[in-house]
C-alpha positions as CSV (number, residue, x, y, z in Angstrom):
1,X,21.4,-10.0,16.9
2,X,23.1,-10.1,20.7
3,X,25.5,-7.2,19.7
4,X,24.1,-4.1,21.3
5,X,23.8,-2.1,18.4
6,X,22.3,-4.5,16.3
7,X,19.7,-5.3,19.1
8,X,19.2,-1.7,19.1
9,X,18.5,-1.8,15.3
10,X,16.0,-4.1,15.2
11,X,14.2,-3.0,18.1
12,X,13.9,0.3,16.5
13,X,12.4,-1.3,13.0
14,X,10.4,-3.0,15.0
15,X,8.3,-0.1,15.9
16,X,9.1,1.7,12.3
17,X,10.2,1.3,8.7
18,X,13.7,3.9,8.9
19,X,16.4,4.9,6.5
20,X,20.4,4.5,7.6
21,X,20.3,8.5,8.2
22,X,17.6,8.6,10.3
23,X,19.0,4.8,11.9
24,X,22.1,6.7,12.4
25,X,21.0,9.8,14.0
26,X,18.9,8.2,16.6
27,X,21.7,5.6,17.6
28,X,24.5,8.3,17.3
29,X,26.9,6.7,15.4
30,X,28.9,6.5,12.2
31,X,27.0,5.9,8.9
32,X,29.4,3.5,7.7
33,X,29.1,1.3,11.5
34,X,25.6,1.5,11.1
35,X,24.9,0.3,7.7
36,X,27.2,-2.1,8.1
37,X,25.5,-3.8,11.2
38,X,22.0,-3.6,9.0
39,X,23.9,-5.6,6.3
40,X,24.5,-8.0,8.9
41,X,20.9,-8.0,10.0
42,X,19.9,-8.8,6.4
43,X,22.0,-10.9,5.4
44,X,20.6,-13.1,8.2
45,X,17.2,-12.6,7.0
46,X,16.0,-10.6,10.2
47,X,15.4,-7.4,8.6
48,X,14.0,-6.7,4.7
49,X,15.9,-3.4,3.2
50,X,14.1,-1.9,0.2
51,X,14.8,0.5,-2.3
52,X,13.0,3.7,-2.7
53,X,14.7,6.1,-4.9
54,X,18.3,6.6,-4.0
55,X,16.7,5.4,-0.2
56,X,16.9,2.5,1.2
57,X,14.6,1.7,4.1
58,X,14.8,-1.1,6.7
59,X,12.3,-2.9,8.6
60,X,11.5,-6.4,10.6
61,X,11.3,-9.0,8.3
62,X,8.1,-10.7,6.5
63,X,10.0,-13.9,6.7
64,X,7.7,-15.6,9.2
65,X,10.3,-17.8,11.1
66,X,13.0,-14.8,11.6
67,X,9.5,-11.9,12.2
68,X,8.9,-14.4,15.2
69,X,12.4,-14.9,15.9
70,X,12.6,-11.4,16.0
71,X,10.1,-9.8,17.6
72,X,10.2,-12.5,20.4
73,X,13.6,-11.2,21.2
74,X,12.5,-7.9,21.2
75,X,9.6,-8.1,23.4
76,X,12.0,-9.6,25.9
77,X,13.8,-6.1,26.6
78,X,12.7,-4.8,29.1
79,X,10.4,-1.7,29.0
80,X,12.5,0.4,31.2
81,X,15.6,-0.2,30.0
82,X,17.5,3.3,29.5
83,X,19.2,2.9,26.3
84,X,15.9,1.2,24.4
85,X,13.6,4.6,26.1
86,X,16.7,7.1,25.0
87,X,16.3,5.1,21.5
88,X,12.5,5.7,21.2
89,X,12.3,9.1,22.7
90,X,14.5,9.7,19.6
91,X,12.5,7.4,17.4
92,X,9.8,9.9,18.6
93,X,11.5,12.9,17.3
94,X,11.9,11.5,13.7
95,X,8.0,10.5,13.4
96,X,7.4,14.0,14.6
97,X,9.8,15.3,11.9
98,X,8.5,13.2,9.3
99,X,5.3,14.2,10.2
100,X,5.7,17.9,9.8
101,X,7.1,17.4,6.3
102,X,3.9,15.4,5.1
103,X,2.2,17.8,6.2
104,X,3.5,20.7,4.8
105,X,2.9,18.7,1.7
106,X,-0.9,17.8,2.0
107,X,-1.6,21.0,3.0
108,X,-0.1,22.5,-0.1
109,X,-2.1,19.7,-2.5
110,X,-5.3,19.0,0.1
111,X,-7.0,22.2,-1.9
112,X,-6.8,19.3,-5.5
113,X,-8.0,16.3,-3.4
114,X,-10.9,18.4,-1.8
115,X,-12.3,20.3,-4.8
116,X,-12.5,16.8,-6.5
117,X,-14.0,14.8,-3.8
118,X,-17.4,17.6,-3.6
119,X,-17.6,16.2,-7.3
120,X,-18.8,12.5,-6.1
121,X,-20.2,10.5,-3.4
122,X,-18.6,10.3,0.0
123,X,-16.0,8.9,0.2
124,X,-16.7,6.8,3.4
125,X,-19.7,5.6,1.2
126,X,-17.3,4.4,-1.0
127,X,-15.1,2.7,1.3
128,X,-18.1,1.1,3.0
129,X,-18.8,-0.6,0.1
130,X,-15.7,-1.6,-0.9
131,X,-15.1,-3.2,1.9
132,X,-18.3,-4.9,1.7
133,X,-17.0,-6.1,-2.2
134,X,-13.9,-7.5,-0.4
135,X,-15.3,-8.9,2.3
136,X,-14.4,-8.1,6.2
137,X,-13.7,-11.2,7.3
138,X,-11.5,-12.4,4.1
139,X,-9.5,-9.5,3.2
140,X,-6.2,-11.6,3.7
141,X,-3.0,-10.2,2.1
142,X,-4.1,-7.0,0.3
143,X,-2.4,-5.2,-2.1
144,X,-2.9,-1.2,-2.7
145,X,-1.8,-0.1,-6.3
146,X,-1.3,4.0,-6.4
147,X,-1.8,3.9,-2.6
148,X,-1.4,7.8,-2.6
149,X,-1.7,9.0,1.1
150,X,-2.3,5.5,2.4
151,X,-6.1,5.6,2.8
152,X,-7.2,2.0,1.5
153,X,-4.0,1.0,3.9
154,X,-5.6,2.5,7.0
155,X,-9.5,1.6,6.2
156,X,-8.7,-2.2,5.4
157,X,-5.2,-2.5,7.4
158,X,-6.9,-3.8,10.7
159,X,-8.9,-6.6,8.6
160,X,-5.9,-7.5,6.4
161,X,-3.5,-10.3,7.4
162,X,-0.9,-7.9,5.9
163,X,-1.4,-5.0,3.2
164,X,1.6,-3.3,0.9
165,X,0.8,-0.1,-0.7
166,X,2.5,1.3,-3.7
167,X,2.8,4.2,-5.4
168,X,5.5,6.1,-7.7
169,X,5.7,9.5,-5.7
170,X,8.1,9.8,-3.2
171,X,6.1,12.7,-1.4
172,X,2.6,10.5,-1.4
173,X,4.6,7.8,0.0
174,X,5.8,10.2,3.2
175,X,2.6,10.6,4.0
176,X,0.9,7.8,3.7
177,X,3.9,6.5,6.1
178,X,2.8,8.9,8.6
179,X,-1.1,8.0,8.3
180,X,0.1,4.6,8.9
181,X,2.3,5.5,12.1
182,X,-1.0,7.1,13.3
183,X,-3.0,4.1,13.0
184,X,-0.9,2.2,14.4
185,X,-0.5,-0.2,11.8
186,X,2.4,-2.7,12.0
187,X,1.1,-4.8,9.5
188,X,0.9,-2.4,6.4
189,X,3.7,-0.8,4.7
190,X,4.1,1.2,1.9
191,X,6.8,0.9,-1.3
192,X,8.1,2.9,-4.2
193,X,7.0,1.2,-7.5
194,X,5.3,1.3,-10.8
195,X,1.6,0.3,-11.4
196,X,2.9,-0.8,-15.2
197,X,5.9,-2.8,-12.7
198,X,4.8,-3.9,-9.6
199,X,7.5,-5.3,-7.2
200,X,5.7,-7.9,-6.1
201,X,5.8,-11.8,-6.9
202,X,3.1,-13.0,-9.0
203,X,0.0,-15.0,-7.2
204,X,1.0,-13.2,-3.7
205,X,-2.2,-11.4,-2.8
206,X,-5.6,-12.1,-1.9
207,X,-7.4,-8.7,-2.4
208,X,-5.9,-5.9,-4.5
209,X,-7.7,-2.5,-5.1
210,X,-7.2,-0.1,-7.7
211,X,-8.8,3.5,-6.3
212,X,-9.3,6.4,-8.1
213,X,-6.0,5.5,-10.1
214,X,-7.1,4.4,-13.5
215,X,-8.4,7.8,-14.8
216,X,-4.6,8.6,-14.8
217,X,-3.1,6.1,-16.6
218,X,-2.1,5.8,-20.5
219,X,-2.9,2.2,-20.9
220,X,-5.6,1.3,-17.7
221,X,-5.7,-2.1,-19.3
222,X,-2.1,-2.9,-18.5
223,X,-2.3,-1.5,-15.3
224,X,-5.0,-4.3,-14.6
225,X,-3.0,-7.5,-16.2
226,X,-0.3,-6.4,-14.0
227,X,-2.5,-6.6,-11.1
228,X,-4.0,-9.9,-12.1
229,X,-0.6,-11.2,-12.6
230,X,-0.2,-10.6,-8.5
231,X,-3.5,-11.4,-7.8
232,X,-3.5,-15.7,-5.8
233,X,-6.2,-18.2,-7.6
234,X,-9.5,-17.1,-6.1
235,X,-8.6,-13.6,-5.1
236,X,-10.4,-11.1,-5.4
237,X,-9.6,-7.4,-7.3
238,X,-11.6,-3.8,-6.8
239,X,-11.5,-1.2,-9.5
240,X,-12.8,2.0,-8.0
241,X,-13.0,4.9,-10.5
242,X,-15.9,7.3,-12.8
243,X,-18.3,6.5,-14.7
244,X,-18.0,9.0,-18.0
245,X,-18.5,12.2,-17.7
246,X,-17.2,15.7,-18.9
247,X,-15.4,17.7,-16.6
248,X,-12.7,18.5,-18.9
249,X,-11.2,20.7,-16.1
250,X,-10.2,17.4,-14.9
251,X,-7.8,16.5,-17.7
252,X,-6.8,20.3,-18.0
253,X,-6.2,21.0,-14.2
254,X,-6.0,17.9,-12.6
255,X,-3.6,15.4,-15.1
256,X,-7.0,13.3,-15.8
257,X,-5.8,11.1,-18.6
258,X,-9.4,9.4,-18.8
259,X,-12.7,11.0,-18.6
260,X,-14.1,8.0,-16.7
261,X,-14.7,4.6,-18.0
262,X,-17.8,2.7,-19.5
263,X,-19.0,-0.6,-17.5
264,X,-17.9,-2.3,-21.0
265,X,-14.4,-1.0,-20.9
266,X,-13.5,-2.3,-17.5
267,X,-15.1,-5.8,-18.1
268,X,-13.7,-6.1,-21.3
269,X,-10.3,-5.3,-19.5
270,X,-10.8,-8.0,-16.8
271,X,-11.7,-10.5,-19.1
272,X,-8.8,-10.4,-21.1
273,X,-6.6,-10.7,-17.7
274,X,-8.3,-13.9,-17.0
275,X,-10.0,-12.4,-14.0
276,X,-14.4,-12.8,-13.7
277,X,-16.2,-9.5,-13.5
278,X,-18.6,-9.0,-11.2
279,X,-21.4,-7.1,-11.0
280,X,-21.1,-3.3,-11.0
281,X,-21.9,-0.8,-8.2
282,X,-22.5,3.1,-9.0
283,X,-22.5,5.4,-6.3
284,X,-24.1,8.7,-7.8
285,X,-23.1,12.0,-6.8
286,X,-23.2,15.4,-8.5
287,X,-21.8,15.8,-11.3
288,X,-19.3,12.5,-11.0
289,X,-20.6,9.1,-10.4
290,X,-18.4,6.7,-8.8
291,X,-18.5,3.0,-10.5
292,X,-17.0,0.1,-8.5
293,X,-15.7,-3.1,-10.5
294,X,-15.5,-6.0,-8.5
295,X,-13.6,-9.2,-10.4
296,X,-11.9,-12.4,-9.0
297,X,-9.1,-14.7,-10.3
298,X,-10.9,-17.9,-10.9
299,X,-9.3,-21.1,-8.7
300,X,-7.5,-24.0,-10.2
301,X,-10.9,-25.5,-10.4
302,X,-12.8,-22.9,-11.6
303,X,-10.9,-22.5,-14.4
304,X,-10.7,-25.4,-15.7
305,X,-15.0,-25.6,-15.6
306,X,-14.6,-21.8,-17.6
307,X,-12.8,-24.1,-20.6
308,X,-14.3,-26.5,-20.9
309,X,-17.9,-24.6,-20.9
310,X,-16.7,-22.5,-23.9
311,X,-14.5,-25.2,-25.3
């Protein structure tokens, strides 16, 4: 990492998660010089590259020893040195660009989002008491399925340890970047994946939440073994979704697969993915009412008490 350029590099995904265009147009140089000195860097394990489409973005790795290593070397640049400023001012630009595209985008779909939201509680009700579900003090590594614009990132991000979003559109995933940017998150990030297909290891989250995602799927019930499978022994999933109800104009204008789901349903679900269900919470608005299905992977222990009690 003493090269120059490959200092530069890692500085820069230090403050941001960047693509080899925009890497190259901030630093000024070739594409084929610059991707090769990001090989370099992740082949030594200080920066993670993932795939997002025909994209590939780069940032500081989650490999603890080389994120200290890292950003340790980082923070010993100074602050006003000229080419690091010259690097950010451009960083700068990009965000700003970025920015401007997502929100092109939410403006043309905000008009969707809004006239279903005055269906149902608040939504910061919601997220009050989701958190409270999750508990504030334990989030740990948290895991976002159909992240969309990022929100559960940006309301939990500050208790999580770390937090990963995922989502299969490319545009959600733009803007949810940019919420997170605005936050000022460094710990959360966002990837391109399937909720059928998650590309995560198994056991390697804490708290995973599921919100306002079900309603859209063909099979809800694989979507939820999929999150057991990432889901560590005593964690701790959120489904946040209706309660049934007939707005058809939500299947017809909105892609609604699923007219909301019975308390039944979603247990009966969870059960079969080895998870505990909890007790339900419905948050009633007008016409929609919101149901929240707290469930936790039972520990090592735990589990073995659960067979032998219905053995």
């Amino acid at each position: 990492m003493a090269e120059p350029t490959r200092l530069r590099l890692l500085a820069l995904c230090a403050h941001a998660e960047l693509t080899v265009s925009e890497l190259t147009q901030i630093l000024g140089q070739s594409q084929p010089r610059v991707s090769r000195h990001l090989k370099l860097l992740v082949e030594a394990g200080l920066l993670d590259r993932f795939r997002e489409g025909t994209w590939a973005f780069y940032r500081m790795s989650e490999q603890q020893a080389c994120a200290t290593l890292g950003r340790t070397v980082v923070d010993l640049i100074p602050d006003d040195d000229p080419t690091l400023t010259l690097d950010l001012e451009r960083l700068e630009t990009v965000k700003q660009a970025r920015a401007r595209q997502a929100g092109n985008y939410f403006r043309t779909n905000a008009a969707h989002w809004d006239q279903i939201r005055s269906l149902h509680v608040d939504e910061a009700e919601i997220e009050r008491r989701m958190l409270g579900l999750l508990g504030p003090d334990t989030v740990g590594d948290l895991l976002d399925i159909g992240t969309g614009t990022g929100r559960m990132l940006v309301v939990y991000g500050a208790t999580a340890s770390r937090a990963v979003g995922i989502d299969l559109s490319h545009e959600m995933l733009s803007v949810a970047r940019v919420n997170l940017e605005k936050a000022g998150l460094r710990n959360c990030q966002v990837r391109l994946g399937d909720m059928y297909q998650l590309p995560v290891p198994s056991e390697s989250f804490d708290s995973i939440t599921i919100h306002q995602v079900l309603h859209y799927a063909d099979s809800p019930a694989d979507v939820i073994a999929e999150a057991a499978r990432a889901l560590r022994p005593g964690g701790r999933l959120i489904v946040a979704d209706f309660t049934p109800h007939q707005e058809e104009a939500l299947r017809d204008e909105h892609a609604h697969r699923r007219l909301g789901f019975s308390n039944e349903e979603l247990a009966g679900w969870l059960r079969r993915a080895n998870l505990i269900p909890g007790e339900p919470v419905y948050l009633h608005g007008e016409p929609l009412t919101v149901g929240l299905w707290p469930a936790h992977r039972p520990a090592n222990d735990e589990a073995a008490l659960e067979r032998r009690a219905t053995a």
